[in-house]
Structure formats: structure tokens, C-alpha cells
N, C-alpha and C positions, 0 to 999 in steps of 0.2 A: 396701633394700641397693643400693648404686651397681653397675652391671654395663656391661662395655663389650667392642666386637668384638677389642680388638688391645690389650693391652698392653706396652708397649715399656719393658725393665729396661735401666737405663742412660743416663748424661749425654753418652756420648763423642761423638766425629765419626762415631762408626759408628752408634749411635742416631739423632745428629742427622740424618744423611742418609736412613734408612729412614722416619722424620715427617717431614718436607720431600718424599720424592717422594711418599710419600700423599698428605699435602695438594696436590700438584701435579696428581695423576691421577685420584685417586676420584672415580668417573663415579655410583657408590652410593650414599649414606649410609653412614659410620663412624664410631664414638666409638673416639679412642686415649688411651689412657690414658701417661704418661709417668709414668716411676717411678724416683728416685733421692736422693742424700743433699744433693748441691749445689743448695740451694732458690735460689739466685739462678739458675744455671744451668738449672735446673728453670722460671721463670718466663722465661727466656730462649726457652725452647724451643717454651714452648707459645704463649708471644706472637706469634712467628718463624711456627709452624707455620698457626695460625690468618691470619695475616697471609697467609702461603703460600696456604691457598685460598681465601680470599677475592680475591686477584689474579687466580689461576686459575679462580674459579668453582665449586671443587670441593665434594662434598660431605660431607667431612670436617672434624671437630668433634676437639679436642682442649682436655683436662683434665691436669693436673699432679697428683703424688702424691709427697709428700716421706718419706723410708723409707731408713734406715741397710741398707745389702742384706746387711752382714756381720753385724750383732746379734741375738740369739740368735731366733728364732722367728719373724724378718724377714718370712720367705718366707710362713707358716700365716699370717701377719696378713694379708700382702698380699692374698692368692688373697680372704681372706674379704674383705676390705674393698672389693675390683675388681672380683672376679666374670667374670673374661678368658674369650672364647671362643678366643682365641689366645693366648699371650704370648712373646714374642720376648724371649729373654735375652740383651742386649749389653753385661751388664758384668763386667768382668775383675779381679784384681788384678793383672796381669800386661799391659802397654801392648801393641799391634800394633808400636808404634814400635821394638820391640826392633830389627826387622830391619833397619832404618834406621843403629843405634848403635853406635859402637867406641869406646875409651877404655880398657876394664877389664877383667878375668879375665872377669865374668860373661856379656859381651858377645861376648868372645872363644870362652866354653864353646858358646855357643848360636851362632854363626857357624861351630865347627866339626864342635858335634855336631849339630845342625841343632835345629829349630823344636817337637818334642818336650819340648825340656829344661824348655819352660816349660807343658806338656801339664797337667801336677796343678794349677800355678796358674790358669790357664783352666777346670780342671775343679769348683773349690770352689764358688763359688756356684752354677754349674747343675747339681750333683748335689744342693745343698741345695735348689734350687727343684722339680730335679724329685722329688725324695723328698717334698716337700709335695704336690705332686699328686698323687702316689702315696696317701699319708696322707687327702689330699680327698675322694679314690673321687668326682668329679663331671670330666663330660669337657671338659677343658683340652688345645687343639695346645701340646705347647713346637718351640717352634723354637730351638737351641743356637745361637749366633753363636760363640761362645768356641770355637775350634780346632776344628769338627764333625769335620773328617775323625779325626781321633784318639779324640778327648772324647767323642762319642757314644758309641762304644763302652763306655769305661766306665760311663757314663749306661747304656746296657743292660746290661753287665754288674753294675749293684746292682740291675736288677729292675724299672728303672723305663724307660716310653714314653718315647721321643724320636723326633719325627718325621722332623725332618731341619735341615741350618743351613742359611747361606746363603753366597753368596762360592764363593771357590775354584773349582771348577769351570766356575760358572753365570760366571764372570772368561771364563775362556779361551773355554767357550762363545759368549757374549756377542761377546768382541772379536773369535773368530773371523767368527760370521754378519755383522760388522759388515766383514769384509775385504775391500778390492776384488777379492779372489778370488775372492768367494762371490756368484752370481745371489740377486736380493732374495729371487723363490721358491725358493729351494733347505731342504731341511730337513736340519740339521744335528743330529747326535748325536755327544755327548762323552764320553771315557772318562778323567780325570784327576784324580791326587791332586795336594794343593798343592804336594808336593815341585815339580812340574812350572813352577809359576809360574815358578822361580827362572831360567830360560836365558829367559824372556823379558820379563826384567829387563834383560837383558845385551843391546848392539849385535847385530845379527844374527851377523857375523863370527866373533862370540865363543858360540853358543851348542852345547849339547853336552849328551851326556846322556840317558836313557828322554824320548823326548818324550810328548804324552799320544796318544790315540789317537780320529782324526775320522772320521766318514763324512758325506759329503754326498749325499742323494739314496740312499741306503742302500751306496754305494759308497768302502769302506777308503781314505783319502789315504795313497798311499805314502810322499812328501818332506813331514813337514808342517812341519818348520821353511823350508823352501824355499816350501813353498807361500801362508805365512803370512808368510812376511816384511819384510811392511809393515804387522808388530803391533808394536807397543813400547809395555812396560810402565814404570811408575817403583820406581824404587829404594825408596821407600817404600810403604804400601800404599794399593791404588787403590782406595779407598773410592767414591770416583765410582760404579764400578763394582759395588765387591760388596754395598757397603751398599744400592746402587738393585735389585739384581736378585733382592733377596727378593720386591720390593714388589707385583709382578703375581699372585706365590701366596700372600702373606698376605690380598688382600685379594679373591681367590677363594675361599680358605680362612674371611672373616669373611662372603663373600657368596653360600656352598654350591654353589658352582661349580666347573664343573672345568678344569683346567688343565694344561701340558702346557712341562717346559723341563727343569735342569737344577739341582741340589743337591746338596752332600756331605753324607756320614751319613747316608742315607736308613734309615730303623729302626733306626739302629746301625752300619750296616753300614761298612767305612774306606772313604776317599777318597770320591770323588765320581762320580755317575752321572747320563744321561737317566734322569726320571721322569714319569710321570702322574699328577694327581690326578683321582680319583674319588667320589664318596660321601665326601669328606671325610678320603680313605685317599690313601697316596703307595703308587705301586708302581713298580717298576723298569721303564722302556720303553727296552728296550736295543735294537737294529740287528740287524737278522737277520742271522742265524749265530750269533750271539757269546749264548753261555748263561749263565746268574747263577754258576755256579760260576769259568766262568772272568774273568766280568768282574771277583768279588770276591777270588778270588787274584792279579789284574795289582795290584787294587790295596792287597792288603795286602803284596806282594813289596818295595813301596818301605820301607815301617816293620821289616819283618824284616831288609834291608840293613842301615837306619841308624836309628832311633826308638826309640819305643815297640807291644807288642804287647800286645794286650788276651785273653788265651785263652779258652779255652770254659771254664775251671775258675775264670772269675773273676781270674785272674793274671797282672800287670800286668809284664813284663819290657822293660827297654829292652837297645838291640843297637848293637851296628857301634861308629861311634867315639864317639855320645854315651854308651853305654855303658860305655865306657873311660874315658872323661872324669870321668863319674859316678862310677864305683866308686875310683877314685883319692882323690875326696875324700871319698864314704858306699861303702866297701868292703861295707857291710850289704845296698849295693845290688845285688850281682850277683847273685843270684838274685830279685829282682824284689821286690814286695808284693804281698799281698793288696787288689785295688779297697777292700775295706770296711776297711780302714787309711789310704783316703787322705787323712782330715784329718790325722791322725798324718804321714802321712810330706809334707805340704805344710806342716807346720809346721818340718820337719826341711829341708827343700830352702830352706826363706825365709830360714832362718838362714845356710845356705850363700849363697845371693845375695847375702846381704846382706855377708855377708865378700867374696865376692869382686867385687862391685860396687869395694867400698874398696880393691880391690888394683890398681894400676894394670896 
């Protein structure tokens, strides 16, 4: 049976970036596996990847694995056929590029109810992945790529592990320690849900809003849009960034090591937090003072505004103005769904996309 450290679900720019800086960095031994429907794309990648460390030297190995992710039993075939000590879910029906796009109703709903609206269609295949490893009972990491800060939750809420995504936070992390603001040695811990990205997106001038919340050296930044700003992000998403900054924990994570930075969704949990890996476990390494209770209501306070809410009963409600939005056109929606109806009601929401895609 074929068995490999990292399996990587997905053809996109956000896959490709996560194989590209492994084969760049891997100072270990790794076999990645690449897993997707577009077998041109698919041999695309792993040509590319391989090419990657052989320039670099690296020692990382990558194989291809051509697999419909939507067709019925996708997931129970893969696991059996891969045998992943990791696997990284980076595919969506749902583009990143949305936040990018204007034109039509649909783009319009999700620019004003915010980045939720598209929450159920990021959530399909990795609740069907992780339900397979759930069903596997053999120990598989998933790491969710698809909207973590949200989507994990309901991934815990059907019952099943999810350790943590990647992006989002480990973004602002990242570009922070990267500021001319910050001494090389300084250690930085980050408290931010993606809401946050959005104001530095925007010219400094222009930014506004919960900013996310830093310490350096274990000491609270008061101003931190002042303090940071000579960060600017792109209007589209900075894959540079999110897709590279899995890449140092996946492949502590495939070489039993431990590790220490920053992820949204850590066990479920919304938005994104500092963590520690240990024994192969993520925990939360928050900044003294600041306790798990209050770091994890800062960051569910943003989805309670305006999103979606994952409850302890399983019950999936959305709020604020995508809520409004929503119930206008599925009034069924205002009192929320049940998690374990989300295929049902992502078939009901595609329909509406798809209307209102065509509406200018």
C-alpha cells in the first residue's frame, strides 16, 4: 500500500504554493502526495515541485494522484490508497478570488455580508474528508485550508478532529515580525480573526475598524495600525504568504517535531491564535495575562457581529447583515441549520449563487 508524509487535496494557487515551498525548504526527507481532478494540472505540479528541490537541494519527493474530490466515496478511497500522515485540504468549490470580484448580485451579497456567505461551500469537501477519517479510526493530521477560521468549527461540530488551517492569522503574524518595526529577536504573538485582514488591504490612511491584537516581547502594542504601518497587503489574496506559512508546521508535523507560531482554527476553535506544537498536539500558547476564555470570545465577537455562528447544540446561525441578506432570499434561513444538514442546505445556497451570479 503507497503511504506518504503530507498529502496535499488540491490543484489551486494555494496548493501549488504549499508543494513549491516544501520542495524549497525540506532540510528532511518527504513524500507529498498531490491529489486532484485536473491530471494535466496534476502533472503540472508535481514536475514543477520536483524540479523545485532538485534546484534547492531539498529533500523532498513528490507523486501525483488523479481523484474527482466531489464523487461519491472520493475521500474513503483516497485515505485508503495514500495512507497520509498529514493531509492538507486545499480544495474548495468556492474560489478565494471572490474577494477580488464585483459585477453581480452574488459578489455584491459577499462584499456586504462579508466572507461567511461562502462558509458552507468551503465547508463541503472538508467535512466529507474529515468524516472519512473519522470512519478510518487510523491517525491522520487534517489540516482545513478552506475558510478555518469559521469551517473548523463546524468540522468539530459533526464530531470530527480538525487540527488547525493555515493563513489568516499566521498572514498578519508573519508580515508583522517581518516589519521594520519589529527587532529580528523579538517574539511576537498574534490574536486575529480574518475579518481583520480586510483594513490592511486598504492604504494606511484609510484603515479602521477591531484591529487584531499583538504583543511583542510579551508587551500589548497599543497603536497597532500606527505601529505597523509599513504593512500593505493586496486586494486579492496573498497566497505568498498564507499558502508558505503552513509549510514550517506541516513538515514538523510529518517530521515529529515541535513547533511554535501561529494558525486559525486551532481544534475548532474561531479565528485564529499563537500555538505550540507538541507530541504531534497543537495547544494554544497565548501571551501572558490573556486566558483561553477571553482570547476565544475576542474572537468569536467578530462572527456574532456579522457571519456565521457555530453553537455548542450543533446550530449553525448566521447574523448582522449577511444574515439579512440571506434571509431575504432563503427566509428558511433565519433561524439557522442544523451542521448535519449541510449538504442539503449547500445545495440550496449554489442554487442561489448561481441566480444571483446571473443577475447583474
Amino acid at each position: 500500500m503507497t503511504s506518504c508524509d503530507i498529502l496535499i487535496l488540491g490543484t489551486g494557487s494555494f496548493a501549488a504554493r504549499i508543494a513549491f515551498d516544501i520542495a524549497a525548504v525540506a532540510a528532511e526527507p518527504v513524500e507529498v502526495i498531490i491529489a486532484g481532478r485536473n491530471r494535466s494540472r496534476l502533472d503540472w505540479l508535481r514536475t514543477a515541485a520536483n524540479a523545485r528541490a532538485a534546484m534547492f537541494g531539498s529533500k523532498a519527493r513528490f507523486t501525483s494522484y488523479a481523484a474527482d474530490l466531489l464523487a461519491p466515496d472520493a475521500s474513503d478511497t483516497l485515505l485508503a490508497a495514500t495512507n497520509p500522515h498529514v493531509l492538507v485540504q486545499a480544495a474548495s468549490i468556492q474560489t478565494s478570488q471572490i474577494i477580488a470580484q464585483s459585477g453581480n448580485a452574488w459578489t455584491r451579497l459577499v462584499s456586504e455580508g462579508g466572507l461567511s456567505a461562502t462558509a458552507v461551500f468551503q465547508a463541503l469537501i472538508s467535512s466529507r474528508v474529515a468524516a472519512a477519517i473519522s470512519r478510518r479510526a487510523l491517525p491522520v493530521t487534517l489540516i482545513n485550508c478552506s475558510f478555518p477560521d469559521v469551517v473548523n468549527g463546524m468540522i468539530a461540530a459533526q464530531g470530527h478532529p480538525v487540527a488547525c488551517g493555515m493563513g489568516n492569522v499566521a498572514i498578519l503574524s508573519n508580515v508583522f515580525a517581518g516589519s521594520a518595526s519589529v527587532p529580528h529577536s523579538a517574539e511576537i504573538k498574534v490574536l486575529a480573526h480574518y475579518q481583520n485582514l480586510a483594513a490592511w488591504r486598504q492604504v494606511p490612511s484609510a484603515r479602521s475598524g477591531r484591529p487584531p491584537r499583538v504583543w511583542i516581547d510579551g508587551q500589548e502594542v497599543e497603536d497597532v495600525f500606527g505601529r505597523f504601518a509599513d504593512i500593505q497587503l493586496t486586494p486579492e489574496p496573498v497566497i505568498e504568504i498564507s499558502g508558505a506559512s503552513g509549510v514550517p508546521m506541516l513538515l514538523a508535523l510529518a517530521g515529529g517535531r515541535d513547533w511554535a507560531g501561529h494558525v486559525p482554527g486551532p481544534n475548532g476553535l474561531p479565528g485564529g491564535y499563537p500555538v505550540r506544537l507538541s507530541k504531534g498536539k497543537l495547544e494554544l500558547d497565548l501571551p501572558p495575562g490573556l486566558g483561553a476564555a477571553e482570547a476565544v470570545g475576542w474572537n468569536a465577537s467578530f462572527e456574532a457581529e456579522n457571519g456565521m455562528l457555530v453553537g455548542n447544540d450543533g446550530t449553525v446561525n448566521f447574523t448582522g447583515t449577511l444574515h439579512d441578506r440571506l434571509v431575504a432570499h432563503r427566509p428558511k434561513l433565519k433561524t439557522g441549520f442544523a451542521v448535519s444538514d449541510l449538504e442539503t442546505v449547500c445545495d440550496d445556497l449554489l442554487t442561489l449563487r448561481d441566480q444571483l451570479i446571473a443577475t447583474p
